[in-house]
DRENLUMPA-819019 format. One line per field, with one value per residue (C-alpha): x, y, z. Coordinates in pm, whole numbers. Each point is the difference from the previous one (the first is absolute). Last residue first. Layout:
N
px: X,...
py: Y,...
pz: Z,...
***
This chain:
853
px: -603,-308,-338,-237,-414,-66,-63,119,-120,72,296,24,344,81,353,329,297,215,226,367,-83,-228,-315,-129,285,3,184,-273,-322,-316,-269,-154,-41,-98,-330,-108,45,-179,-285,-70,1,-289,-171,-11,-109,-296,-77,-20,-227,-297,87,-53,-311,-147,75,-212,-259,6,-8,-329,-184,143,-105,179,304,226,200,197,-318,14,170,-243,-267,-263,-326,-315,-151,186,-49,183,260,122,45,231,187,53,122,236,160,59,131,223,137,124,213,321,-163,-220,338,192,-309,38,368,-83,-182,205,241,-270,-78,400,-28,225,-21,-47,-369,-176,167,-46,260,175,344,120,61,-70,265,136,49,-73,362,153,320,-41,203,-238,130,-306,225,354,-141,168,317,276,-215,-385,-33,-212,-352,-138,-362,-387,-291,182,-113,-116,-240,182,-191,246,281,-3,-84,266,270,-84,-16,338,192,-142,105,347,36,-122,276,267,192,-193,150,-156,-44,-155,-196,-9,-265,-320,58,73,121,211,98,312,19,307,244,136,-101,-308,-11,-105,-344,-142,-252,-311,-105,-226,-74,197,-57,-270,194,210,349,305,361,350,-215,55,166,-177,1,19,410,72,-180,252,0,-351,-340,-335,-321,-313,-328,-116,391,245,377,310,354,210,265,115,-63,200,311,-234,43,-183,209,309,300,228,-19,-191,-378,-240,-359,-205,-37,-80,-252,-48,-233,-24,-296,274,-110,159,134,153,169,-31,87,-171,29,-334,-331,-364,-332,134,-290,-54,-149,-265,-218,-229,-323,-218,-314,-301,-268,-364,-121,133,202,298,-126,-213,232,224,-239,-125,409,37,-314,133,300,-145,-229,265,131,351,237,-200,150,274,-173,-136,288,178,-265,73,-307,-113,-324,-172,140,-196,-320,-253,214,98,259,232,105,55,186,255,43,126,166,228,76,98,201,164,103,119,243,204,-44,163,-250,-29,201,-71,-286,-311,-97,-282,212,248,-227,-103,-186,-61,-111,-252,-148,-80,-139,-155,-162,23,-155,-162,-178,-56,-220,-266,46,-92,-374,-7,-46,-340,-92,-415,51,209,-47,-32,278,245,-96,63,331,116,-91,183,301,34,-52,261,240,-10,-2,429,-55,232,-294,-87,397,-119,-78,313,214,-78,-44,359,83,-163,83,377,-37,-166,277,281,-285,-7,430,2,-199,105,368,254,379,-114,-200,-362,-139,-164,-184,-154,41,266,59,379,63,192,7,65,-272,-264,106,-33,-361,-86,85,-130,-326,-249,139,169,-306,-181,223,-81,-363,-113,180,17,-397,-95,150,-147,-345,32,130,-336,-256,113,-15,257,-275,-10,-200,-282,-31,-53,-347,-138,-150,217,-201,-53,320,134,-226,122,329,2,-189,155,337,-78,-177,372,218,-147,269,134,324,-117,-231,258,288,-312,-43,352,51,-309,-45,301,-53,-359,228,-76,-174,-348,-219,238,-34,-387,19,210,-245,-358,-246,71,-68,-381,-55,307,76,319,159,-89,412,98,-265,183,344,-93,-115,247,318,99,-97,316,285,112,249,215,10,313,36,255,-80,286,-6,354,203,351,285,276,374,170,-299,63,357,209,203,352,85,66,-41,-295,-102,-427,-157,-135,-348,96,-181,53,145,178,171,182,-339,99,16,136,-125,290,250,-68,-112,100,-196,174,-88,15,412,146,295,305,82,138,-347,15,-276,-52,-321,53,-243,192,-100,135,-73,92,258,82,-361,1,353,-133,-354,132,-133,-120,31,3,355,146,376,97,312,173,-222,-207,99,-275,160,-224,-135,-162,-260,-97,-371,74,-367,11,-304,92,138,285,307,30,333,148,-36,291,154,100,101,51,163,120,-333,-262,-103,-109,40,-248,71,-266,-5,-192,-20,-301,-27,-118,165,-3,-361,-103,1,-398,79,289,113,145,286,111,183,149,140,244,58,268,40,412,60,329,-136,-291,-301,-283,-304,-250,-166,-256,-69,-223,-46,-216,24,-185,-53,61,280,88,189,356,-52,-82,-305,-1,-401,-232,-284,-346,-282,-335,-322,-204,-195,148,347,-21,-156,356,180,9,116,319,72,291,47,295,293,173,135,194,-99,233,-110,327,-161,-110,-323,-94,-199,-216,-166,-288,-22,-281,190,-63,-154,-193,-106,-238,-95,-288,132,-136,189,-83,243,-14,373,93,374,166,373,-122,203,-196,-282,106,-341,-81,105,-146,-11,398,133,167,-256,-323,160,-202,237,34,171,210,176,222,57,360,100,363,74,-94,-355,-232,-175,-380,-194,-337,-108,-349,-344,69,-327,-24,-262,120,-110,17,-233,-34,-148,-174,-1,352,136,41,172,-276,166
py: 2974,-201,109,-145,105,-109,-268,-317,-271,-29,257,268,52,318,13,179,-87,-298,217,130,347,239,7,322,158,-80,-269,-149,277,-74,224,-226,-223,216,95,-310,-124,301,-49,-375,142,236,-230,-267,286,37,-372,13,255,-155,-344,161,161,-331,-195,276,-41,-383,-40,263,-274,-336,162,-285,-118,-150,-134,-387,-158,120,-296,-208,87,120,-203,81,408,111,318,227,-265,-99,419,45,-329,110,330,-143,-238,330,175,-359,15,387,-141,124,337,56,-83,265,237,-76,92,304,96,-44,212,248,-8,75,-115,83,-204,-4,66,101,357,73,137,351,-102,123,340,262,178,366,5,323,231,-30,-3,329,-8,-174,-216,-256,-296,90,166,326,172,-247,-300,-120,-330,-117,-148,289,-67,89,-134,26,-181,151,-221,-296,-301,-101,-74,-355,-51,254,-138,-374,110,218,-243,-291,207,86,-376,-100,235,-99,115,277,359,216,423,103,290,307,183,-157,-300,-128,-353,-13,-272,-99,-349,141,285,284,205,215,-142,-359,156,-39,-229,88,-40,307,146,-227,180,-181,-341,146,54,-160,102,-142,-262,-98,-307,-291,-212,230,68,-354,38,288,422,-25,151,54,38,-37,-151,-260,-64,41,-57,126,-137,294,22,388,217,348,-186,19,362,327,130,-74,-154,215,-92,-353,-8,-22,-63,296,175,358,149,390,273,106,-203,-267,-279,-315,-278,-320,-262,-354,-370,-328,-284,-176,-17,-47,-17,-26,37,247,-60,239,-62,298,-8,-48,183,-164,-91,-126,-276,-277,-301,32,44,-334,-173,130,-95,-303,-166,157,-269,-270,34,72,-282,-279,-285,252,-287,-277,83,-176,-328,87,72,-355,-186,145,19,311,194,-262,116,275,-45,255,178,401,-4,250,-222,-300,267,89,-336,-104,335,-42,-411,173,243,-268,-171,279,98,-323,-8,315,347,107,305,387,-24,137,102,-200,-328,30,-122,-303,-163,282,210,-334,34,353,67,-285,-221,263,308,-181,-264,194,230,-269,-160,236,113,-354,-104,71,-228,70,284,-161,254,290,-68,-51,337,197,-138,-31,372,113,-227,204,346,-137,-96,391,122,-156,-178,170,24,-388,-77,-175,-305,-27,103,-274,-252,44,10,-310,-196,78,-89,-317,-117,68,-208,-283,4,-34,-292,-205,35,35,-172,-303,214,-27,-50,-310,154,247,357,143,333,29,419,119,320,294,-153,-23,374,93,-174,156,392,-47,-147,332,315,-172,-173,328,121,-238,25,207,-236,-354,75,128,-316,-237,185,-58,-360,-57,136,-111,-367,-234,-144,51,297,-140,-406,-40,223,-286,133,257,182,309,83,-31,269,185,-1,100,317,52,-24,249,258,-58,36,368,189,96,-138,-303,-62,-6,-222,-227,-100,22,-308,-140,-118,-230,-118,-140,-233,-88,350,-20,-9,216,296,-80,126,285,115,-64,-224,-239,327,-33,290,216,284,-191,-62,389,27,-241,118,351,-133,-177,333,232,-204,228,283,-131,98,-387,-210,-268,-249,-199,-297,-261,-351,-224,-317,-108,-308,20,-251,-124,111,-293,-94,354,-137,293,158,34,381,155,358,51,348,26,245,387,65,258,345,81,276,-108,220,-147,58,-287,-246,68,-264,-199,112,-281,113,-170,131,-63,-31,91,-136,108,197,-157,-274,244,212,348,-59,173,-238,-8,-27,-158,172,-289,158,-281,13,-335,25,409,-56,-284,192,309,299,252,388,120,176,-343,-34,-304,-128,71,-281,197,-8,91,259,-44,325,30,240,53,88,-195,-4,-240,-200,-234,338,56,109,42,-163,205,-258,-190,-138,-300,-92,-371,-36,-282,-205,268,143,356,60,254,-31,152,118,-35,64,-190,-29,-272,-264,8,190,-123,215,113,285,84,305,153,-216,140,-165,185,-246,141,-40,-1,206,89,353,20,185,-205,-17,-141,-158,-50,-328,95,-219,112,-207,8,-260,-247,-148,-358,-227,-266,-220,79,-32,-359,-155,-357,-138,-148,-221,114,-164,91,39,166,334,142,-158,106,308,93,-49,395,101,-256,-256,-35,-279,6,-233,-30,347,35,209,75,-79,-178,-299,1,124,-138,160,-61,301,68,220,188,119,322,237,313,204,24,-400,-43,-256,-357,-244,-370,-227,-389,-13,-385,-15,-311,-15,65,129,337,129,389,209,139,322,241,326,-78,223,-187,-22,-32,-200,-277,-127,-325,-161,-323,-72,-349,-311,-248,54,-165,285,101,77,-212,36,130,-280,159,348,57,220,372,138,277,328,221,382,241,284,192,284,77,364,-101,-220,147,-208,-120,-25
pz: -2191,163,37,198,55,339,271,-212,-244,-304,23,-244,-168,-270,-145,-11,-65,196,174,-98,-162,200,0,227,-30,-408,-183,-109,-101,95,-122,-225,290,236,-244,-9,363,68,-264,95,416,-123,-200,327,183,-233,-2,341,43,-237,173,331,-91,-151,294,215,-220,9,371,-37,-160,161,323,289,-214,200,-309,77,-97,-380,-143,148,-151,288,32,-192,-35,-302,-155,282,101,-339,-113,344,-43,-318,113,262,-267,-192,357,12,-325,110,280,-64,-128,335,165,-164,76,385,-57,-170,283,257,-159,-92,428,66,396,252,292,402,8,286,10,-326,-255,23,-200,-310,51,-236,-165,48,378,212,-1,334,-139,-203,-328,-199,-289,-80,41,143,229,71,280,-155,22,121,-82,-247,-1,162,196,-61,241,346,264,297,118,-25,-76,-284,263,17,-342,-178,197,-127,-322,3,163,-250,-294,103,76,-360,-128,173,283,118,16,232,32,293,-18,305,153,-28,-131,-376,2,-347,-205,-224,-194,-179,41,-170,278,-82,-412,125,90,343,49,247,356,151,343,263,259,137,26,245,-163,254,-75,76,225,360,83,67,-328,-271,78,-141,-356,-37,70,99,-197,91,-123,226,206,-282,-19,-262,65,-183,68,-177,-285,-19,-313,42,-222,-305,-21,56,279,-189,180,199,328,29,40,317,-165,138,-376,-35,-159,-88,-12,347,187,82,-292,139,-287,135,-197,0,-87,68,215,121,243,-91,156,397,220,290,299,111,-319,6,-42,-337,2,-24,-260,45,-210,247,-152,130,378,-8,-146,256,282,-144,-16,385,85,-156,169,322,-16,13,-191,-56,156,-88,-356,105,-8,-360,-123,147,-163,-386,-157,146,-42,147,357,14,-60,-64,-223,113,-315,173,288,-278,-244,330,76,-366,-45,309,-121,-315,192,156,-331,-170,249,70,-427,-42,-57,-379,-3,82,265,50,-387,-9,-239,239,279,-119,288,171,-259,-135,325,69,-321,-182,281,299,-147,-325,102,380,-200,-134,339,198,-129,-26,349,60,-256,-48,-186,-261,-319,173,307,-333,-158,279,93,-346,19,330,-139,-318,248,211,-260,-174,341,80,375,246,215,-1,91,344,-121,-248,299,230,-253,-89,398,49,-282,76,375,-135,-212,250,273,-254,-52,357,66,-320,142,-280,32,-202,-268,-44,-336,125,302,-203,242,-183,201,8,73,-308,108,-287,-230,312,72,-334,3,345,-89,-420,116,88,-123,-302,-65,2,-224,-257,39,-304,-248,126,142,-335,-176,223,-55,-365,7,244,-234,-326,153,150,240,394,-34,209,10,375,-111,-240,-314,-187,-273,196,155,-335,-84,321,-22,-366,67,362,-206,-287,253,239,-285,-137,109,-343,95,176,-315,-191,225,77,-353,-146,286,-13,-360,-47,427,-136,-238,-384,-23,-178,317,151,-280,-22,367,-67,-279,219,-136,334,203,-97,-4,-114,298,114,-347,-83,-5,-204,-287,63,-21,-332,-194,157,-31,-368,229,237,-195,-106,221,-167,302,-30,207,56,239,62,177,125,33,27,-151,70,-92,-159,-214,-214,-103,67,-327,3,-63,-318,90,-165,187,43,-203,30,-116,-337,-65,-395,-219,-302,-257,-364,-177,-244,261,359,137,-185,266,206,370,315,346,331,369,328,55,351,78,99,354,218,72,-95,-336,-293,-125,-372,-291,-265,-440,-277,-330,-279,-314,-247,-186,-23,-244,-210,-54,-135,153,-283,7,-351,-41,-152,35,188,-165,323,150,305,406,217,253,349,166,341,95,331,199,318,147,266,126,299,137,320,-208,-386,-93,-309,-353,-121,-302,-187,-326,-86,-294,-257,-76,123,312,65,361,281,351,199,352,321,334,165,390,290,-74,-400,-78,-346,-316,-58,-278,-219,-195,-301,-146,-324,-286,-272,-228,-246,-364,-239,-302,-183,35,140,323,-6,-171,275,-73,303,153,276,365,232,336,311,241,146,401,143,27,225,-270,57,388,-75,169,-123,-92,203,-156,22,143,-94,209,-244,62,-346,-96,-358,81,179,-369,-117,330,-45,325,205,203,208,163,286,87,339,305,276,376,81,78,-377,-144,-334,-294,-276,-218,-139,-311,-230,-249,-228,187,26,323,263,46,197,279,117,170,120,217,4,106,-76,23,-171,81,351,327,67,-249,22,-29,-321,-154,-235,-241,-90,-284,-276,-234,221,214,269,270,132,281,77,340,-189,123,-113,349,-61,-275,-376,84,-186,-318,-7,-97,99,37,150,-38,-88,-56,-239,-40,-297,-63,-297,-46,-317,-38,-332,-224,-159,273,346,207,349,342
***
């Protein structure tokens, strides 16, 4: 979700692998081992979870996440913790890392020490404060003054188990006093508006007579604002501390008013401090992005060389093909590249382009697309994006099965365990191999178009270049199908989406031994058992040493690479995409005027309230969406409610304003809404993508929606009293049914421009190379042999154009950071008090333009 900055959006995403604690301090009893997990915070709200490492003081979890980040933040925080026999979760220790410091840590494996988790020091959120010195004559007419202070709001307060009730205490301290007093409790809001004025008597010297209002500096230096956030809580044990802002008098100055936002700080209560080598440490790699989005005529120029990339002759002139030339790695350019030529829906004319010049230059068929070249990165990247789904259709069943089993099926006779029987575990392994190959042969029709018409031209251009090998037409598609699609997803199938958690090592290690077999059956070689170095692979692979295998690998090849197009059929058995506990309401229009919710709700409470959400066990199929009282009643028993796929006729957010209530969504069907309450932000957005994609072929989809709920006889967001009123804002949603993504093409472009101005020595290296080439006839320099560079002549046009429209963007970003720096104001919403300031930071080498606040 992109914040809109003064004419720019700004979009905010971090991708982090969580690799391994180490030195983690023993459990205070005769065990001594500790269940340790980790869970990724943005502030204090919890976006992720690994898997419990059982029994280790030293957990290795090897676990990647990506989100885009829809809101701001201070901290990005990771948190330690142990599970006990009991099942309860203790803190061990966190890392907690400033916004304005993530570039420090950019794409390097770092290890971080653990600090002490103190319930005085979880804070997040700022407040609102004004703050105005007045003279007073009292009754006996000697001056004093008073301190109006007035606490106005706050925003972002944590959630404390579940709910957020606070108050403010508000104390001016000095020497001899200590003056407190107390704000009302605002119930169920993170972001209270109080709106009260407190007043302080600021004692003056009797000899004080001056009618010029002057604070004198002896009296502001003893005196300090001290404003506690509260949590009212009902639980025994008092109401919990969110933070606390201290203010000296002296910022009053000769204006005697002050205005400012403040961050709230962490309590000094004087504890003992925790020597950092006591808790361990956690290593994690940490990679923070902001793309700072132009309107999209100022993309115009560079988008449009992009996009004639395919039509250039030769291809190697092209822009995106310079842009992997210069790129430091081909997987740099290809990711903005495919994402913007996938959303224009010109991918497959860019990829038969570059296919087929590479293609060309490559000598020895066995050779084909085996390389790390521009080529293959980009047609990895299309496959991981447009075939997602279909690897959910196809793998997901057997690998969650294989996860969920633990069958033994080492087959290398020294790994064997005593009680294992070599026999056995070889046939568990080869029912596995079976049944995967099995269902990837016979998944041709479920196939995404976009890959089929890619694998239709590598086909084509392959069988032209090596007529005489028969066999190539099959290999050049099998490299990618089975080598880096099917393979590399069964191998490591977290990182595809298939399955939550990296697998255990039991697990791991047969489905590498699956993915071994199943690459060798894809790879069609002439000899089988050379593919193996390991003796006891290659004796099991006697197994598949038949024609039938080879000939069910031609078949689908056959079928995924045909021009023609088909329609998908149905998949009879249905396939779990996502399951998990949310809350919901239920809105039915009746055909009369009025709504009325189907959540059962105690006599007497308000129809409208909070206490009409219910907690449900929500699963989403490729056939429908259900949901169960609990996790428990999923399995077997029939649903509460079941919505066919087809009904599902839009997917959107629901404003905070319906019900008071964050990370809300809405799935809009024909005759009723339902109303549901993720519990985080990250997981709102994930339910609403993943909703939106299965359902986006809908015929019937609507086009506008309401992004509030409808309330008191109107909605709440364009006020029309009729509930069946059409929507008044266009949906989000309505992408194409081959590819499983949305795609912001001036996001991707400013990224690709970002790496045009990273690499800008290289285009003037390129342009050398360019002029050496077309006056000199000898050898090639050497410091030019790294350039493909097949028209030296119209290679240097096309580097001159994207110089020309880089420098302009460059200009463009110059003025912004310009301009938002003069506009900056500390102590505002935007910056308020308690950071580090504000200031500009571009990475040397990243995806995109970065700013940091």
């Amino acid at each position: 979700m992109a914040v809109e900055e003064e004419g720019l959006r700004v979009f905010q995403s971090v991708k982090i692998k969580i690799g391994e604690a180490k030195n983690i301090p023993p459990y205070p009893g005769p065990n001594k081992m500790r269940d340790c997990y980790c869970t990724v915070n943005l502030d204090q709200e919890e976006v992720f979870r690994t898997k419990i490492i059982e029994k280790s003081l030293s957990p290795f979890y090897g676990e990647d996440f990506y989100c885009e980040i829809p809101r701001s933040f201070r901290h990005l925080s990771f948190y330690l913790f142990d599970r006990d026999v009991f099942r309860r979760d203790s803190s061990i220790g966190k890392v907690a890392v400033k916004k304005e410091d993530l570039q420090k840590y950019h794409g390097k494996d770092t290890w971080f020490q653990l600090q002490h988790v103190s319930a005085d020091s979880e804070v997040q959120g700022k407040v609102h404060l004004e703050m105005r010195l007045s003279e007073v004559i009292t009754d006996s007419g000697a001056i004093c003054h008073k301190l109006a202070t007035r606490v106005l709001e706050c925003q972002g307060l944590p959630i404390v188990n579940g709910q957020c009730d606070p108050y403010a205490t508000v104390s001016l301290l000095g020497p001899s006093r200590s003056e407190a007093k107390k704000t009302k409790v605002k119930r169920k809001t993170n972001n209270p508006q109080f709106e009260e004025v407190f007043y302080f008597e600021v004692t003056r010297p009797l000899s004080y007579t001056k009618r010029q209002f002057d604070v004198e500096e002896e009296d502001v230096d003893k005196l300090a604002l001290r404003v506690d956030l509260w949590n009212a809580s009902n639980l025994k044990f008092g109401d919990e501390f969110l933070g606390e802002v201290r203010i000296p008098l002296k910022v009053l100055g000769q204006s005697g008013f002050h205005d400012a936002w403040y961050f709230l700080q962490p309590r000094d209560n004087g504890s003992k401090s925790v020597k950092l080598d006591e808790l361990g440490s956690l290593r994690l790699n940490i990679v923070y992005t902001e793309d700072h989005v132009f309107p999209s005529e100022y993309y115009s120029p560079l988008r449009d060389l992009l996009l004639r990339s395919a039509s250039v002759e030769p291809v190697s002139a092209s822009t995106a093909h310079i842009l992997g030339e210069v790129c430091r790695e081909k997987q740099e350019a290809a990711i903005p590249l495919v994402r913007l030529f996938l959303h224009y829906g010109k991918i497959v004319p860019f990829l038969s382009a570059i296919a087929n010049a590479e293609v060309n230059r490559t000598q020895d068929p066995n050779t084909i697309f085996r390389g790390n070249s521009l080529t293959s990165k980009c047609i990895d990247e299309t496959m991981k994006l447009a075939g997602m789904h279909y690897l959910q259709v196809t793998l997901k069943p057997i690998i969650d099965e294989i996860c969920a089993d633990h069958k033994p099926c080492e087959i290398d006779p020294v790994k064997l365990k005593e009680s294992e029987n070599l026999e056995t575990n070889r046939e568990n392994l080869r029912q596995y191999v079976d049944r995967i190959f099995s269902v990837i042969t016979k998944s041709g029709v479920s196939c995404p178009t976009v890959m089929c018409d890619i694998f239709f031209s590598l086909r084509e251009s392959a069988a032209t270049r090596f007529q005489v090998d028969q066999d190539v037409r099959y290999t050049a598609v099998s490299s990618f199908i089975f080598l880096r699609f099917f393979a590399p997803a069964i191998l490591s199938p977290n990182l595809f989406q298939l399955r939550p958690h990296h697998p255990d090592p039991y697990t791991s290690r047969t489905l590498t031994l699956i993915s071994k077999t199943i690459q060798t059956l894809g790879s069609l070689a002439k000899s089988k058992s050379a593919s193996f170095k390991e003796s006891y692979m290659a004796a099991f692979y006697d197994y598949f040493n038949e024609q039938k295998y080879a000939d069910a690998v031609k078949n689908f090849l056959d079928l995924i690479s045909s021009s023609g197009r088909w329609d998908h059929k149905s998949i009879e058995t249905p396939i779990m995409l996502k399951e998990g506990s949310v809350k919901l309401t239920v809105k039915r229009f009746d055909g009369r005027g009025s709504c009325r919710f189907m959540i059962k709700r105690a006599q007497g409470r308000n129809r409208f309230g909070r206490k009409n959400f219910k907690k449900r066990w929500f699963r989403l199929t490729n056939h429908e969406f259900t949901y169960h009282k609990t996790k428990g009643n999923s399995k077997g028993e029939a649903a509460l409610c079941s919505i066919p796929i087809e009904n599902i006729l839009a997917v959107e957010r629901l404003e905070e304003e319906s019900f008071k209530m964050k990370n809300m969504f809405q799935v809009i069907q024909p005759e009723r809404v339902l109303y549901i309450q993720a519990n985080n932000c990250v997981e709102a957005r994930d339910w609403i993508d993943i909703l939106t994609k299965v359902s986006q072929c809908n015929r019937k989809r609507l086009s506008t929606y309401h992004p509030s709920a409808y309330l008191n006889g109107h909605w709440l967001c364009c006020k029309l009293s009729a509930d069946t009123a059409p929507g008044c804002t266009p949906c989000t949603g309505g992408l194409p049914a081959n590819i499983q993504l949305d795609v912001d093409g001036d996001r991707e472009t400013e990224r690709i421009y970002s790496l045009f101005s990273t690499y800008m020595s290289k285009l003037v290296k390129m342009q050398e190379a360019c002029g050496s080439k077309s006056v000199y006839d000898g050898p090639e320099q050497e410091e030019y042999s790294s350039f493909v560079i097949d028209d030296p002549q119209e290679t240097y046009k096309t580097l001159k154009l994207i110089v020309s429209s880089v420098h302009t963007l460059e200009q463009e970003h110059a003025q912004y950071k310009r301009d938002k720096f003069k506009k900056t104001k500390y102590g505002s919403q935007e910056h308020p008090i308690g950071d580090k300031g504000f200031h500009c930071y571009i990475p040397q080498q990243s995806e995109s333009s970065t700013y940091s606040i």
